[in-house]
KEKE-155217 format. One record per atom (N, C-alpha, C): residue in one letter; x, z, y; residue number from 0; atom name. Coordinates in nm, 3 decimals. Atoms other than C-alpha are relative to their C-alpha. Layout:
! KEKE-155217
  aa     east       up    north    i  at
   A        X        Z        Y  NUM  CA
...
//
This chain:
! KEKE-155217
  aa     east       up    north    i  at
   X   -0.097   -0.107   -0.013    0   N
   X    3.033   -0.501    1.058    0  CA
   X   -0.071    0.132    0.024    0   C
   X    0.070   -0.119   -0.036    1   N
   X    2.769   -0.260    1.212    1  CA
   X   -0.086    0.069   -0.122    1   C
   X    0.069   -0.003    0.128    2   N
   X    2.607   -0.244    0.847    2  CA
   X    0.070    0.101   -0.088    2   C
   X   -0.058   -0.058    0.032    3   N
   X    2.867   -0.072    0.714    3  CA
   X    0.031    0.099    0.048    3   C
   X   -0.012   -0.148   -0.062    4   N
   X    2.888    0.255    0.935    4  CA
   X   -0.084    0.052    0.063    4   C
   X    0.138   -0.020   -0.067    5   N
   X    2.525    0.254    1.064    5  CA
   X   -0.092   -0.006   -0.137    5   C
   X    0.084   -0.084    0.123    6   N
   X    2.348    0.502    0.813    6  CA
   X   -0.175   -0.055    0.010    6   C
   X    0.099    0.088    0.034    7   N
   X    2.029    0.283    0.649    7  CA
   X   -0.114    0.121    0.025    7   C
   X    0.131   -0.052    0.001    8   N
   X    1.673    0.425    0.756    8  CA
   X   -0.093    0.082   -0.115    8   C
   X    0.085   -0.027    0.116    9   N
   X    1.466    0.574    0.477    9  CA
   X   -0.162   -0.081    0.071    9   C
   X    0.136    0.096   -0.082   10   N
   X    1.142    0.303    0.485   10  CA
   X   -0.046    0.011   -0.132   10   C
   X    0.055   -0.021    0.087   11   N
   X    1.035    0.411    0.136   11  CA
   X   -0.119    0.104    0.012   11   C
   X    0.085   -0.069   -0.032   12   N
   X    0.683    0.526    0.177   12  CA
   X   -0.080    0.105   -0.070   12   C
   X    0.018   -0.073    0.092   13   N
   X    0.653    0.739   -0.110   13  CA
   X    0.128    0.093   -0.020   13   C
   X   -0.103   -0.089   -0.007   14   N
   X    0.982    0.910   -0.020   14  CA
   X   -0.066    0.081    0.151   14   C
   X    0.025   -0.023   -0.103   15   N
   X    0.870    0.955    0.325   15  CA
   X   -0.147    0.079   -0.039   15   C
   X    0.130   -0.035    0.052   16   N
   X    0.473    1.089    0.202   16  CA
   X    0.057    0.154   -0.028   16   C
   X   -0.039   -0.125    0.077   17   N
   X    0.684    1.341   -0.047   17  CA
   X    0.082    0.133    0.096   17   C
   X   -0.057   -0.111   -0.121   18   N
   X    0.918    1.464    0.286   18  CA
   X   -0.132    0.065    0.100   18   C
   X    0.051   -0.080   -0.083   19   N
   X    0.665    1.520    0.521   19  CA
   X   -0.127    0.124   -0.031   19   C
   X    0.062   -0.125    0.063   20   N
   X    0.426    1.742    0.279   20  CA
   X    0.063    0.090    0.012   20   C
   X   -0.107   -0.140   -0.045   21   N
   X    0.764    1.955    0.262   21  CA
   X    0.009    0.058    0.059   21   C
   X   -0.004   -0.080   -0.130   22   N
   X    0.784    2.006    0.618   22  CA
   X   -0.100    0.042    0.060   22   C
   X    0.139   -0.103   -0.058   23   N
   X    0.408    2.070    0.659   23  CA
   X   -0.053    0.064   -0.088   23   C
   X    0.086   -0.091    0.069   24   N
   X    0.340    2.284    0.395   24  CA
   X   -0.111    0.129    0.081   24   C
   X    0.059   -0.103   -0.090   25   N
   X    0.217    2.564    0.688   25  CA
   X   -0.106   -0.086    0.035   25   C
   X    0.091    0.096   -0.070   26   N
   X    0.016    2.281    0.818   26  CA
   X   -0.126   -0.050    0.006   26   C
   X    0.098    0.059    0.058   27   N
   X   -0.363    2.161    0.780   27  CA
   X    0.013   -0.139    0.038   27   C
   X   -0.054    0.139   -0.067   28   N
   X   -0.301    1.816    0.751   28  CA
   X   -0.131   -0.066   -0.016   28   C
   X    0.116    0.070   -0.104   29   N
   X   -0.611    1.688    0.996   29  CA
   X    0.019   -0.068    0.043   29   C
   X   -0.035    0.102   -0.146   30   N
   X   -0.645    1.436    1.259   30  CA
   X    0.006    0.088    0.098   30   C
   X   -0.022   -0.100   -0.077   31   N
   X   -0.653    1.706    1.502   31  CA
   X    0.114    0.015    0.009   31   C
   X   -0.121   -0.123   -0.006   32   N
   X   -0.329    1.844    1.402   32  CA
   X    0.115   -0.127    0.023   32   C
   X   -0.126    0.159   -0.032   33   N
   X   -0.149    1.479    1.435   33  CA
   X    0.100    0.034    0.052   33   C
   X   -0.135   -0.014   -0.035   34   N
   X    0.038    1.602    1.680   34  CA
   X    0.106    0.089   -0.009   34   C
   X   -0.041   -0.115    0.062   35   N
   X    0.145    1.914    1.563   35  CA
   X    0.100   -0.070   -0.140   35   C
   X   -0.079    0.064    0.155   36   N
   X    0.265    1.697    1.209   36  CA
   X    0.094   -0.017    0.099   36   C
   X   -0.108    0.104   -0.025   37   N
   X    0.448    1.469    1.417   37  CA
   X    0.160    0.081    0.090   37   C
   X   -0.075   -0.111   -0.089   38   N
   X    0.610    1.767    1.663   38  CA
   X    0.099    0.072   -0.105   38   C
   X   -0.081   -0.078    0.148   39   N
   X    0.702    1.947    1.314   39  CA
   X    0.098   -0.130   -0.043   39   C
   X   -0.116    0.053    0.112   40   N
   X    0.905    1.618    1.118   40  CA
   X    0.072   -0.069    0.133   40   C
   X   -0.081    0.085   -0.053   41   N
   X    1.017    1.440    1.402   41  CA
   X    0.163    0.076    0.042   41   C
   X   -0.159    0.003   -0.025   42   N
   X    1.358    1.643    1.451   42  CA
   X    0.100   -0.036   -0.107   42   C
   X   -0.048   -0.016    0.170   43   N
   X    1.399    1.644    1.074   43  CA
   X    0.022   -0.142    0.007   43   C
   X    0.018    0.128    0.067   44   N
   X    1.361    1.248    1.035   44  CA
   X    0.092   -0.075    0.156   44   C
   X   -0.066    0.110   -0.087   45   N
   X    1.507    1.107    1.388   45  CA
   X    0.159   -0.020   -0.009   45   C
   X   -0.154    0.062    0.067   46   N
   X    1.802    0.884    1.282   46  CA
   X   -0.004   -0.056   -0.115   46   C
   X   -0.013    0.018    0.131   47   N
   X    1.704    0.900    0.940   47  CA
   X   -0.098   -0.078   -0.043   47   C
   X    0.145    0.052    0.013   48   N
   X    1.351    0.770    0.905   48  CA
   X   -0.051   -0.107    0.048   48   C
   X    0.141    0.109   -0.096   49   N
   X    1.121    0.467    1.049   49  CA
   X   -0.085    0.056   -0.005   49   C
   X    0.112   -0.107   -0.080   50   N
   X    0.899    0.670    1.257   50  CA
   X   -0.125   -0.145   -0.007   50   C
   X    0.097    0.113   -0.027   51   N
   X    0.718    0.317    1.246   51  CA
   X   -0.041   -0.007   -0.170   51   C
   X    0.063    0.000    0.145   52   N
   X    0.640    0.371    0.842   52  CA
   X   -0.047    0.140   -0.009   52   C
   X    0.059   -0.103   -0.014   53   N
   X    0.612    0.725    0.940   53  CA
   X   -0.172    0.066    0.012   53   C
   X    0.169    0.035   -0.030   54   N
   X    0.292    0.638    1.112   54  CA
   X   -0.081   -0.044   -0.064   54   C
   X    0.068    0.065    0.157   55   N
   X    0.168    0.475    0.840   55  CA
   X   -0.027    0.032   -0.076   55   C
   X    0.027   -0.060    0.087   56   N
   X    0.216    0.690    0.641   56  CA
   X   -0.115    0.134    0.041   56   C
   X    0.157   -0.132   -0.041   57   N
   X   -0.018    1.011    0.801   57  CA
   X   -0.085   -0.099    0.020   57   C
   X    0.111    0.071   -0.087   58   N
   X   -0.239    0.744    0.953   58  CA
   X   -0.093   -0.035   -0.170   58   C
   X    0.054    0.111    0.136   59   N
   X   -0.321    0.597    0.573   59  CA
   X    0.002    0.047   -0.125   59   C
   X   -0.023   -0.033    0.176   60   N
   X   -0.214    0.866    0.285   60  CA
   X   -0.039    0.146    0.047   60   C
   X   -0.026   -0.134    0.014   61   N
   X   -0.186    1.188    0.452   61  CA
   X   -0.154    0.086    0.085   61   C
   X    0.109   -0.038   -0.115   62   N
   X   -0.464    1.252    0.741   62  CA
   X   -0.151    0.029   -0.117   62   C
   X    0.128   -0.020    0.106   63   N
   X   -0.791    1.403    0.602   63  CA
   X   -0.085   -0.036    0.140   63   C
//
Protein backbone atom coordinates (compact mmCIF):
# COMPACT_ATOMS: atom_id res chain seq x y z
CA UNK A 1 0.00 0.00 0.00
CA UNK A 2 2.99 2.28 1.03
CA UNK A 3 4.39 1.67 -2.66
CA UNK A 4 1.94 3.48 -4.14
CA UNK A 5 2.23 7.05 -2.47
CA UNK A 6 5.90 6.79 -1.34
CA UNK A 7 7.80 8.63 -4.28
CA UNK A 8 10.61 5.83 -5.69
CA UNK A 9 14.37 6.96 -5.01
CA UNK A 10 16.43 7.73 -8.07
CA UNK A 11 19.33 4.70 -7.70
CA UNK A 12 20.31 5.09 -11.36
CA UNK A 13 23.96 5.84 -11.29
CA UNK A 14 24.33 7.46 -14.46
CA UNK A 15 21.31 9.68 -13.71
CA UNK A 16 22.68 10.50 -10.43
CA UNK A 17 26.70 11.14 -12.01
CA UNK A 18 24.75 13.50 -14.79
CA UNK A 19 22.77 15.50 -11.60
CA UNK A 20 25.48 16.10 -9.47
CA UNK A 21 27.96 17.61 -12.31
CA UNK A 22 24.84 20.09 -12.68
CA UNK A 23 24.91 21.15 -9.24
CA UNK A 24 28.74 21.39 -9.08
CA UNK A 25 29.50 23.00 -12.06
CA UNK A 26 31.22 26.04 -9.66
CA UNK A 27 32.96 23.22 -8.01
CA UNK A 28 36.56 21.52 -8.35
CA UNK A 29 35.54 18.17 -8.07
CA UNK A 30 38.61 16.91 -5.58
CA UNK A 31 38.81 14.80 -2.60
CA UNK A 32 39.35 17.80 -0.63
CA UNK A 33 36.23 19.40 -1.70
CA UNK A 34 34.05 16.10 -0.72
CA UNK A 35 32.48 17.90 1.57
CA UNK A 36 31.71 20.91 -0.03
CA UNK A 37 30.06 18.39 -3.13
CA UNK A 38 28.11 16.70 -0.65
CA UNK A 39 26.99 20.20 1.38
CA UNK A 40 26.08 21.54 -2.31
CA UNK A 41 23.57 18.26 -3.64
CA UNK A 42 22.43 17.08 -0.51
CA UNK A 43 19.31 19.57 -0.21
CA UNK A 44 18.67 19.06 -3.91
CA UNK A 45 18.57 15.07 -3.68
CA UNK A 46 17.18 14.40 0.08
CA UNK A 47 13.93 12.42 -0.49
CA UNK A 48 14.72 11.93 -3.93
CA UNK A 49 18.04 10.17 -4.21
CA UNK A 50 20.07 7.13 -2.41
CA UNK A 51 22.62 9.17 -0.77
CA UNK A 52 24.01 5.47 -0.39
CA UNK A 53 24.60 5.29 -4.49
CA UNK A 54 25.35 8.88 -4.10
CA UNK A 55 28.52 7.89 -2.39
CA UNK A 56 29.40 5.73 -4.87
CA UNK A 57 29.05 7.59 -7.16
CA UNK A 58 31.84 10.70 -6.18
CA UNK A 59 33.81 8.04 -4.35
CA UNK A 60 34.23 5.92 -7.90
CA UNK A 61 33.30 8.25 -11.13
CA UNK A 62 33.50 11.70 -9.98
CA UNK A 63 36.50 12.42 -7.34
CA UNK A 64 39.83 13.29 -9.08
Amino acid sequence: VLEEYVPQLVTDKETIHKMILQLCEDIELTKPNKGLIMKTIAPQFKGKVDMKVVQEVIDNQILI
